[in-house]
C-alpha positions as CSV (number, residue, x, y, z in Angstrom):
1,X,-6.9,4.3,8.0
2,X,-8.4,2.5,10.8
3,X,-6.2,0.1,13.1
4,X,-6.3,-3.7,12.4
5,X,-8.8,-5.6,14.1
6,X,-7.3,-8.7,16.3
7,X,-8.2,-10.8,13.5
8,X,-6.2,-8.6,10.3
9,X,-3.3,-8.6,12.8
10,X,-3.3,-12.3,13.4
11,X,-3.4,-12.1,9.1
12,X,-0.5,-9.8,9.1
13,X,1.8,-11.4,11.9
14,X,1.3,-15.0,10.1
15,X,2.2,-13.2,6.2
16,X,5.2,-11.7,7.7
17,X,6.5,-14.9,9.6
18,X,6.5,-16.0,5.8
19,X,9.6,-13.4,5.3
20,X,10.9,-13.1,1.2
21,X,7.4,-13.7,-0.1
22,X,6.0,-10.9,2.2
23,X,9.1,-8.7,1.4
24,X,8.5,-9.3,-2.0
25,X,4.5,-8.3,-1.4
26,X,5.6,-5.4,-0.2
27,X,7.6,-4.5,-3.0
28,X,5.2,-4.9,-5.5
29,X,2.6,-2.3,-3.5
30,X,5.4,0.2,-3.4
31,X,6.3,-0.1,-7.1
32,X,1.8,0.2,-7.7
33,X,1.9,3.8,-5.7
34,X,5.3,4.9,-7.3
35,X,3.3,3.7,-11.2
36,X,0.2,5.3,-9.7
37,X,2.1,8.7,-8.2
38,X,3.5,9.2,-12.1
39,X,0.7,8.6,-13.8
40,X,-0.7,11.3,-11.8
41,X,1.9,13.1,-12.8
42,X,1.4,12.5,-16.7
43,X,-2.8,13.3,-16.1
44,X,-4.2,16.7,-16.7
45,X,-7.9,15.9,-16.1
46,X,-8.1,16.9,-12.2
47,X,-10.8,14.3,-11.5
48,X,-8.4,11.6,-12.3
49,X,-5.7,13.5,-11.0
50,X,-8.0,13.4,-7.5
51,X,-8.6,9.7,-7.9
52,X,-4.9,8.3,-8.6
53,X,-3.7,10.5,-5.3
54,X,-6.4,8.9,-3.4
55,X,-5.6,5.9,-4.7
56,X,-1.9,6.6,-4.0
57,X,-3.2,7.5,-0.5
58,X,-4.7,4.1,0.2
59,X,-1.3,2.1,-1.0
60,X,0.5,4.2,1.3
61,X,-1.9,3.5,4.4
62,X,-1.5,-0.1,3.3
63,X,1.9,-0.4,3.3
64,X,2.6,1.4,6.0
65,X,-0.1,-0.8,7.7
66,X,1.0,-4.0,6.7
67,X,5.3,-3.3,6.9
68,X,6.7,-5.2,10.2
69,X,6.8,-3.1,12.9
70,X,10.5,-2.9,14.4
């Protein structure tokens, strides 16, 4: 995934200033991929299988774009 632009930082720094709603933002995209990475589990068709890990892919490049930096 490509970095932020100075812009989708500005975006980021000003949703994570707003802390429990953020946290809770967060949260909710981690419990999508963890729903999405068993579904994947359950599916046996490999073109779905393909496009719930990429989608599982993309919520992980999210998150890990969007948790606060320490």
């Amino acid at each position: 995934m490509k970095r932020p632009t100075d812009r989708q930082r500005a975006a980021i720094d000003s949703l994570q200033r707003n802390g429990d709603a953020y946290r809770s933002f967060l949260e909710w995209l981690h419990e999508v991929r963890v729903d999405v990475l068993a579904e994947c589990a359950r599916m046996d068709d490999d073109i779905q299988i393909r496009r719930l890990q990429g989608e599982a892919r993309c919520l992980a490049d999210l998150i890990s774009t969007l948790k606060p930096k320490d």
